[in-house]
N, C-alpha and C positions, 0 to 999 in steps of 0.2 A: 925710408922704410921699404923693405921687402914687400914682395906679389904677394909668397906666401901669408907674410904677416899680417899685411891689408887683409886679405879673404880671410882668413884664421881672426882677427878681429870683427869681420864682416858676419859672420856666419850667426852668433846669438839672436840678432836682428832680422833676421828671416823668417818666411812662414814655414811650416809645415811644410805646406807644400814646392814651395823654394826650397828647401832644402833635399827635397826627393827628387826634383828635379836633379838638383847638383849631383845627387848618389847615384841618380840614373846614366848621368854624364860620365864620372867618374866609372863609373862600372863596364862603358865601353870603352873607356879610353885603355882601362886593365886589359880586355876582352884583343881590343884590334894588339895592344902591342907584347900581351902573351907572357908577360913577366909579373912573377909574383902569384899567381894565382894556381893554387891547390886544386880546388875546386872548382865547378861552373854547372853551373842549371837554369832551372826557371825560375827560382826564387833568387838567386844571384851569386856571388864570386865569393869564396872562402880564401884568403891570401897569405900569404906566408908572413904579415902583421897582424893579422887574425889570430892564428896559429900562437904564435909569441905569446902574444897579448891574454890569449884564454890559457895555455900553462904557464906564464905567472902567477895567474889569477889560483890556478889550481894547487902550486907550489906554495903560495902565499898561505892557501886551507892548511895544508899539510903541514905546513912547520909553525900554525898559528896550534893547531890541534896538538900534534907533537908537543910544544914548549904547554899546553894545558893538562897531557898525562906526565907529565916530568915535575909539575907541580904540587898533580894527585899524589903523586907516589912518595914525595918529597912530606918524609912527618914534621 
């Protein structure tokens, strides 16, 4: 089995706080090697799988909404 996959199975099993640790880790690891990352503040890193991830989500509205006035309009 994959690193990935152990940790990626590992992770539901955590606390709270274990895992903000891990986001905390993760967040400098983005940070020192400067890839992927949009954004950067004090509340933390906005990354170009963020990005993706939230216009999916938004396209996803969009053409759920669209196929709903295509139905209206459909006598």
């Amino acid at each position: 089995m994959s690193t990935v996959a152990e940790i990626t199975n590992a992770l539901p099993q955590l606390s709270t706080e274990e895992l903000q640790n891990i986001e905390r880790a993760l967040i400098s690891i983005y940070r020192q090697r400067r890839t992927g990352i949009i954004y950067d503040d004090a509340y933390g890193v906005w990354t170009e799988e963020d990005q993706i991830a939230a216009a999916d989500q938004v396209f996803a509205l969009l053409d759920a909404e669209e196929q709903r006035q295509k139905k209206a309009r459909t006598p």
